[in-house]
VOGU-3710 file (C-alpha; in Angstrom, 3 decimals, decimal comma):
1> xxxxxxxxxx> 116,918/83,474/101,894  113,583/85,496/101,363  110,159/84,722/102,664  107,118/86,708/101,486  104,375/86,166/103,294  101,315/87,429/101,223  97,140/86,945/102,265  95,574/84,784/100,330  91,815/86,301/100,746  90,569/89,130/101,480
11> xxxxxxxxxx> 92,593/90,349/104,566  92,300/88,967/108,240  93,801/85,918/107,468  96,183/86,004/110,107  99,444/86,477/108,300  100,563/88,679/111,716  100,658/85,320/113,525  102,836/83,639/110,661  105,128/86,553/110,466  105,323/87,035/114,249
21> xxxxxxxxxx> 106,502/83,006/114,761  108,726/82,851/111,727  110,152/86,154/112,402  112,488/83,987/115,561  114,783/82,905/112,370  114,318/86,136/110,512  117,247/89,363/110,370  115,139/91,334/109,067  111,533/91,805/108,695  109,492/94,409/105,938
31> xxxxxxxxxx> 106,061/95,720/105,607  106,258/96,224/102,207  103,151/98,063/101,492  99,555/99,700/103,032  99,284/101,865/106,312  97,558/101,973/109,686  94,850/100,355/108,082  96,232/96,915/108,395  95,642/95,846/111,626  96,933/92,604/112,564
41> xxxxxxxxxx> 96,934/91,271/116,090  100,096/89,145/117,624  99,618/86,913/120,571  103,131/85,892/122,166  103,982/84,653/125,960  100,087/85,594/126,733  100,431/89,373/125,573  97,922/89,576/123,241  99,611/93,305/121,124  97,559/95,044/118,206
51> xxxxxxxxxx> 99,661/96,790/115,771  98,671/98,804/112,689  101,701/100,010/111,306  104,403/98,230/113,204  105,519/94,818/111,498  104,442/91,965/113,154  108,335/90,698/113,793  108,829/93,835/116,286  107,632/91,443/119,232  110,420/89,492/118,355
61> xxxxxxxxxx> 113,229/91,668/118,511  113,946/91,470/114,900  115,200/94,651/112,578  112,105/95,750/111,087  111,721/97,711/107,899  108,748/99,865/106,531  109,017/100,086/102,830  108,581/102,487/100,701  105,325/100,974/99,232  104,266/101,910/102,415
71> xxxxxxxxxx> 102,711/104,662/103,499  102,899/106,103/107,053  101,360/107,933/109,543  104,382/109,787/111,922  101,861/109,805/114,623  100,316/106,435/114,567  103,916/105,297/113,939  105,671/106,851/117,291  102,184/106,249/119,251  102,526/101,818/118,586
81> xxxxxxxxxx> 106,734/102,597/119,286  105,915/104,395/122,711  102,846/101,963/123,788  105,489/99,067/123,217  107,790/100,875/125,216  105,409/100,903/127,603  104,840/97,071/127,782  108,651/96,316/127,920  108,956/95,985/124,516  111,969/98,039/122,616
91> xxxxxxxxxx> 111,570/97,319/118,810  114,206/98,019/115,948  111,847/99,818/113,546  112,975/101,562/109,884  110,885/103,665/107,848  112,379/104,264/103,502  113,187/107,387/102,475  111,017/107,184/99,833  108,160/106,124/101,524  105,304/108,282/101,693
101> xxxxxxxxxx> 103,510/110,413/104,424  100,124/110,324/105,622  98,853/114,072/106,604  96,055/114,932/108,813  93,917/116,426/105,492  94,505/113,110/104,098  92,092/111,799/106,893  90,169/114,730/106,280  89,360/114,027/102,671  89,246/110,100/103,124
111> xxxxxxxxxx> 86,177/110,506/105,421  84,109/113,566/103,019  84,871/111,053/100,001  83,568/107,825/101,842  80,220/110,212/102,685  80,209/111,028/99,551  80,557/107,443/97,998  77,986/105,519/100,389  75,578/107,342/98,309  76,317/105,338/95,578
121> xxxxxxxxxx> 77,349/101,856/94,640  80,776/102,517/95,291  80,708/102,356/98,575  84,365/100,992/99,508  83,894/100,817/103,314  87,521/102,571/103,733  88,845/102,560/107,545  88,830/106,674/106,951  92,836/106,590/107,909  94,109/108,519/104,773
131> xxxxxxxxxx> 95,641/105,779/102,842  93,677/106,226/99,678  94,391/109,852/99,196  98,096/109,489/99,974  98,611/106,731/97,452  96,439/109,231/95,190  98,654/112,019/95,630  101,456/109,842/95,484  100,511/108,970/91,792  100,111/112,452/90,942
141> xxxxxxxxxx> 103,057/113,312/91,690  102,614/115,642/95,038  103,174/113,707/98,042  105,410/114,176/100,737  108,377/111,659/101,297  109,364/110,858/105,060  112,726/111,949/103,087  111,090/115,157/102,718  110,343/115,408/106,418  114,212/115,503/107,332
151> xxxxxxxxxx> 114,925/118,851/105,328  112,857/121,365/106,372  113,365/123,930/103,804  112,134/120,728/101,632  109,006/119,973/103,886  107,707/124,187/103,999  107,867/124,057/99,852  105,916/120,678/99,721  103,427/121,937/102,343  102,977/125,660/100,487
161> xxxxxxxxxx> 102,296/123,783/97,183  100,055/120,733/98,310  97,625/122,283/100,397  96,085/125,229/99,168  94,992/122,448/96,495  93,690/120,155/99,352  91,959/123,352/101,253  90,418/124,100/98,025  88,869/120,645/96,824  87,768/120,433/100,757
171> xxxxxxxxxx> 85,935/123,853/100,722  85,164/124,823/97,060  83,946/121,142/96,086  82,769/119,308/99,218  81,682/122,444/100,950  83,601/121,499/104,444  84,752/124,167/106,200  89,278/123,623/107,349  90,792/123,690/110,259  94,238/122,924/110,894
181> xxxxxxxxxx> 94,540/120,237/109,024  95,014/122,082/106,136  97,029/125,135/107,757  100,394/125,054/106,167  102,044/126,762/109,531  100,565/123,770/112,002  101,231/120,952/109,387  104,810/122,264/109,054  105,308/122,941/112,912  104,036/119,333/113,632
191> xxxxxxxxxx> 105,830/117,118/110,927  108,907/118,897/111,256  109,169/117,823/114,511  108,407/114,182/113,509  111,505/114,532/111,168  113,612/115,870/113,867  112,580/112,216/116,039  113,071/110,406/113,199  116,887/111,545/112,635  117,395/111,200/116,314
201> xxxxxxxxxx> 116,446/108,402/116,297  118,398/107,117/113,053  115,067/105,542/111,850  115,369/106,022/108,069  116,680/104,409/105,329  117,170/103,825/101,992  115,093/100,723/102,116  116,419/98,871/98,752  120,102/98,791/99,635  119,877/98,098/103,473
211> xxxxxxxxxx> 118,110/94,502/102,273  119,759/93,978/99,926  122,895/94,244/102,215  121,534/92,159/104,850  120,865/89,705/102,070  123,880/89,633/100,902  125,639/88,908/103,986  123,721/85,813/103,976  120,490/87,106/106,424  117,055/85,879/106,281
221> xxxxxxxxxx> 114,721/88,479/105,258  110,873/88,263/105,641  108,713/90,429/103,671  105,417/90,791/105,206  101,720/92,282/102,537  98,858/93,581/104,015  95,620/93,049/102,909  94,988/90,471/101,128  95,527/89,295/96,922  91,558/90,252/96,900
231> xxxxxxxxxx> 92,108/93,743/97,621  95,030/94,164/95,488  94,195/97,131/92,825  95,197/95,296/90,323  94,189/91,875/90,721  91,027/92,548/92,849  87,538/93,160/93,028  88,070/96,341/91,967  87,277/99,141/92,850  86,380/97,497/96,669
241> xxxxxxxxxx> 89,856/96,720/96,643  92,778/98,636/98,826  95,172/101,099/97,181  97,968/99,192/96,634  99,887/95,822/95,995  99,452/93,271/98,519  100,516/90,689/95,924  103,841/88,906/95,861  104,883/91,097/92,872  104,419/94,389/95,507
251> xxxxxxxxxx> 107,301/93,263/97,459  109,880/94,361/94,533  108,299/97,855/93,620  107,392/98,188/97,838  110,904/97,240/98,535  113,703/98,486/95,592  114,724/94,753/95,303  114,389/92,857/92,015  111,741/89,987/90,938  114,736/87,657/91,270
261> xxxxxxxxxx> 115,217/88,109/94,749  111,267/87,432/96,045  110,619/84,883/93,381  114,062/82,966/94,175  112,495/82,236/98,022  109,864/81,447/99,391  106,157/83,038/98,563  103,674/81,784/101,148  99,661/82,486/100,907  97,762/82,630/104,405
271> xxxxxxxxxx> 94,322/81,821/104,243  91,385/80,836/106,593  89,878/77,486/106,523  86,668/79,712/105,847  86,206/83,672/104,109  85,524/86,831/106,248  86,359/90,461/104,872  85,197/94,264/106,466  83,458/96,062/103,572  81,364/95,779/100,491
281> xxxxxxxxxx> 81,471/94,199/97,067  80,416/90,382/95,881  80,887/86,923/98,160  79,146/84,267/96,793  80,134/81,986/99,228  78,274/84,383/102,122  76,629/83,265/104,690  74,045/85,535/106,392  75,146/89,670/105,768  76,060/92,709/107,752
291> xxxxxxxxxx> 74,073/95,905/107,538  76,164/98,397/105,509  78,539/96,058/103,780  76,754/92,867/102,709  75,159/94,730/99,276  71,615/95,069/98,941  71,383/93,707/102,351  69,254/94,936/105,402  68,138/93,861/108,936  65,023/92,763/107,395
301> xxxxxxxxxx> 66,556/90,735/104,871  66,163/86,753/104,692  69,700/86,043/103,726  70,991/82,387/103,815  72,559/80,936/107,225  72,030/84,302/109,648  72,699/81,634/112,818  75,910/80,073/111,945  77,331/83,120/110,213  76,870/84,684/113,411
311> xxxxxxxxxx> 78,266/81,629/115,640  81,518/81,286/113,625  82,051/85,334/113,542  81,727/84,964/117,401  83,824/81,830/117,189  87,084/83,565/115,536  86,771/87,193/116,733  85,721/87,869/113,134  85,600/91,950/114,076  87,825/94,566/112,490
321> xxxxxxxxxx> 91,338/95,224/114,042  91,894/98,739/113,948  87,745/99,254/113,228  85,834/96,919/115,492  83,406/96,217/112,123  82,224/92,820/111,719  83,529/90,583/109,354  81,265/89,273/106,745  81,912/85,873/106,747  81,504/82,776/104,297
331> xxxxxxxxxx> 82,694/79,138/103,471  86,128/79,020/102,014  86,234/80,332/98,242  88,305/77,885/95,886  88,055/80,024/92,732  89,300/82,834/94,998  92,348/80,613/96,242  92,642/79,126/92,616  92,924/83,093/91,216  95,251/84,539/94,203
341> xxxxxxxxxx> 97,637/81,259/93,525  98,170/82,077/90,063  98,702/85,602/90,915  101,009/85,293/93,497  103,062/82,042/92,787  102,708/80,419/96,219  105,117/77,784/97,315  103,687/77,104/99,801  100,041/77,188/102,114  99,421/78,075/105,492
351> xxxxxxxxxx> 95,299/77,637/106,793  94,169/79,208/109,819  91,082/78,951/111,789  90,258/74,990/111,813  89,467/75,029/115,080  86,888/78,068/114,249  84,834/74,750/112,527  85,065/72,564/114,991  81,741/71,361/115,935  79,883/71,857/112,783
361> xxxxxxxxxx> 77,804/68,637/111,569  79,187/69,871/107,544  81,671/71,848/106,037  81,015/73,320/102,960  83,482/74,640/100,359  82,655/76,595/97,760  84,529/74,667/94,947  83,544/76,573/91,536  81,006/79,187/90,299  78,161/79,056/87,856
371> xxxxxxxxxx> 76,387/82,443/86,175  72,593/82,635/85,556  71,401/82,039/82,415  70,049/85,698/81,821  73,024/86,988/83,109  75,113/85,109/80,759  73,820/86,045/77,602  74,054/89,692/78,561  76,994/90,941/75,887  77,617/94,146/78,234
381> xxxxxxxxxx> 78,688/90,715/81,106  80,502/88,809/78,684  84,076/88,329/78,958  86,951/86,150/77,515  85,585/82,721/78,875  85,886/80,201/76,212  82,589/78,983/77,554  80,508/80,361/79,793  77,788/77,297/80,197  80,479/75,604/81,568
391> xxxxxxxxxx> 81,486/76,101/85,586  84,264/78,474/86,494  87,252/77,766/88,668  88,439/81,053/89,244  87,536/84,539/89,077  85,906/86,805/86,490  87,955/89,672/85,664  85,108/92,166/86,282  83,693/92,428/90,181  80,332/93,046/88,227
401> xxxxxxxxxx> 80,522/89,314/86,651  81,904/88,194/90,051  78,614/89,571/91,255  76,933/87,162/88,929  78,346/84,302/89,918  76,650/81,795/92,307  79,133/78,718/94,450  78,673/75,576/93,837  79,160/73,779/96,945  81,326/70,748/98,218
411> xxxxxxxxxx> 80,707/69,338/100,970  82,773/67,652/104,062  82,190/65,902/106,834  83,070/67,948/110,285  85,289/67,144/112,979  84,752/67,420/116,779  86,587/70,074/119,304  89,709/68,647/120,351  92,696/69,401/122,790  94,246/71,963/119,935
421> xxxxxxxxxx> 97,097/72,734/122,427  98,018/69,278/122,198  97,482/69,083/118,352  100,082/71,490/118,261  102,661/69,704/119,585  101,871/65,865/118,198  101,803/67,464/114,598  100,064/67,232/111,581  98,677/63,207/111,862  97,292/64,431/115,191
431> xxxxxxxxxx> 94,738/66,501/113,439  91,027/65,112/113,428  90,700/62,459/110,451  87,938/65,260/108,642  90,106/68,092/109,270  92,673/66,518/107,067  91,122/65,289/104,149  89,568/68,868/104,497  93,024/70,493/104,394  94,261/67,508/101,849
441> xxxxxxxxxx> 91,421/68,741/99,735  92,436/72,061/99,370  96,087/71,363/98,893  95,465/69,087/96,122  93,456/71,704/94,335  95,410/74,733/94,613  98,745/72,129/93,934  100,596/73,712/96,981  101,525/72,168/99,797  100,214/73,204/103,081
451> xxxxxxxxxx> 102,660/74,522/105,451  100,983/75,034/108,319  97,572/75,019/109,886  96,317/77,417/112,698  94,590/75,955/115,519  94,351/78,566/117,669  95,473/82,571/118,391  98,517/81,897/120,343  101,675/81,995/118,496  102,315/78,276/119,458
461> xxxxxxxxxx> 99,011/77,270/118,640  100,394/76,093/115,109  100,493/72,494/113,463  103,686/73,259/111,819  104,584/70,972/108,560  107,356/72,854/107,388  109,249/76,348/108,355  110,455/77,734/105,361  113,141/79,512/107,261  114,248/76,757/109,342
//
């Protein structure tokens, strides 16, 4: 049995919480793409642990994997492993072969680039970690493999042919002057040694065949994205999207098992009952903005709801993970959930954060979109629509027609505070009356049945419907 576990938004939907609690009946559990960007936080007996890189079933004790649509950091990597250490914890981590590495001028260039783009409208609001430029050289065809790190010979040819390139784009076209971050002698002296640990430590694999074998022998696997479908390079608002797959269909190429495997279990969306991301690009459904993300947005800007924005970002801890950003945040986005349901295939729902809304007099939802009249009958904005009078359910396949697009709002009564602890345990009929026909709403819509429903950060703070490992 296979359960992917894939975010349904934009990221930060809490899909560390899900994989953390569902992880108990799991063998095995696999990040099967991203880096250290992906923070997700995991709350269990009162230990409240941030992880980056780690998956999210390491509190449990669980086998965890690192795929190779995954790329990793050595030193973030064996810094999370030693500060778990530290707290008691000793977790079974595995990193693929043919996963790729993430090298200090990686960082380097990720940070000159993002200068470079906040000039301009393409401002992706990158956490400056050196994901995009691995993935980048891993398309071209000159990364370094954590394979790579085990044979040294290997690891010195990779290093002499890589980074005069990366020296040279660093000081001949940004104009920054290197340090060792781009000396081949102190990258080789460093990673070398983070091979060494690594076969020590017997923490590779080839990452297709050990699932597969555990799967085989009749194991539970959990496959764990990060991100979310909305930053998915492919299915996105591109380009303020991630560099990779956190889609269902990234857990076969992140992975080396087949379309059969994921698509014959389980394929669970996490969402929020409302929308918050880190970084730019079009929300329709925003409420308020955040200097330096929202677009065209500044302190002096009259922008929609500024108060509640701020309550319900101080409500959930809406602030970056690994960046400490605030989230921009918003009511939930149906076309969004209508377009990352199609992608994905869900079979199932789980919605976090309805305690977050407790209190409110109204919910709104955004339910579909309209686009401006001007904007419409602008050819260089048209797309396939059949009609484009007519209101959209999901989204346009541009992020500049997303842009266009304004929510059209439902609305729903809201439900008090409530003894959420206690919700937990009594189950789903225990849920305010509101809250439900909420939740009933968007299950109906999206034609998925909800799973589960967050109430809370703790681990058992969790209205669970149905455990698709159970």
């Amino acid at each position: 049995m296979t359960v992917t576990i894939v975010g349904a938004q934009l990221g930060d939907e809490g899909k560390g919480g899900m994989a953390d609690r569902w992880s108990e009946s799991a063998s095995v559990v696999c990040r099967y793409q991203g880096g250290d960007n992906a923070g997700h936080t995991v709350v269990h007996d009162g230990e409240e642990y941030k992880l980056s890189l780690v998956p999210s079933g390491a509190i449990r004790g669980t086998t965890n994997v690192l795929g190779n649509g995954c790329v990793v950091n050595p030193e973030t990597l064996f810094e999370e492993l030693d500060a778990l250490q530290e707290r008691g914890v000793d977790p079974d981590v595995r990193v693929a072969r043919r996963a790729h590495v993430i090298f200090p001028y990686h960082r380097v260039l990720d940070g000159i680039e993002e200068d470079v783009k906040s000039e301009s409208d393409f401002d992706v609001a990158t956490t400056g970690r050196g994901i995009g430029p691995t993935y980048e050289d891993k398309a071209g065809r000159r990364g370094i493999r954590i394979g790579d790190l085990l044979d040294t010979d290997v690891l010195r040819e990779r290093l002499e042919y890589v980074v005069p390139q990366k020296r040279a784009l660093a000081e001949e076209v940004f104009g920054v002057e290197t340090g060792e971050a781009f000396d081949v002698d102190a990258l080789y002296d460093q990673y070398s040694s983070f091979g060494e640990r690594l076969a020590e430590e017997n923490m590779t694999v080839d990452a297709g065949t050990f699932l597969a074998d555990h799967i085989d022998d009749g194991e539970d696997v959990l496959f764990e994205g990060a991100q979310g479908t909305i930053l998915d390079i492919d299915h996105g608002n591109y380009p303020y999207v991630t560099s990779s797959n956190p889609t269902a269909g990234g857990t076969c190429t992140g992975t080396g098992l087949g379309p059969g495997i994921v698509g014959d279990g389980e394929i669970v969306g996490i969402a929020k009952a409302y929308l918050s991301r880190v970084g730019t690009g079009p929300l329709p459904t925003e409420l308020g903005g955040v200097v330096g993300q929202t677009p065209d947005y500044d302190e002096d800007t009259e922008r929609g709801d500024e108060a509640l924005a701020t309550e319900l970002r101080e409500a959930g801890g809406e602030y970056g993970t690994v960046t400490g950003r605030p989230r921009r945040i918003g009511w939930l986005d149906m076309p969004m959930l209508r377009h990352s349901t199609r992608a994905n295939g869900f079979t199932g729902l789980v919605v976090n954060h309805i305690d977050t809304l407790a209190g409110l007099d109204e919910v709104r939802v955004g339910h579909a979109y309209t686009l401006d009249t001007d904007e419409r009958s602008s050819p260089s904005n048209r797309d396939t629509s059949p009609d484009d009078s007519e209101e959209r359910l999901t989204l346009p396949a541009t992020t500049e027609r997303w842009a266009d697009c304004e929510a059209s709002f439902r609305r729903f009564d809201g439900w008090d505070d409530a003894d959420w602890d206690a919700i937990a345990d009594e189950g789903y009929d225990a849920l305010p009356e509101n809250a439900r026909a909420y939740l009933d709403y968007i299950s109906e819509e999206l034609d998925v049945p909800i799973y589960a429903v967050g109430v809370g950060p703790g681990r058992e703070q969790t209205v669970v419907r149905e455990d698709p490992l159970a």
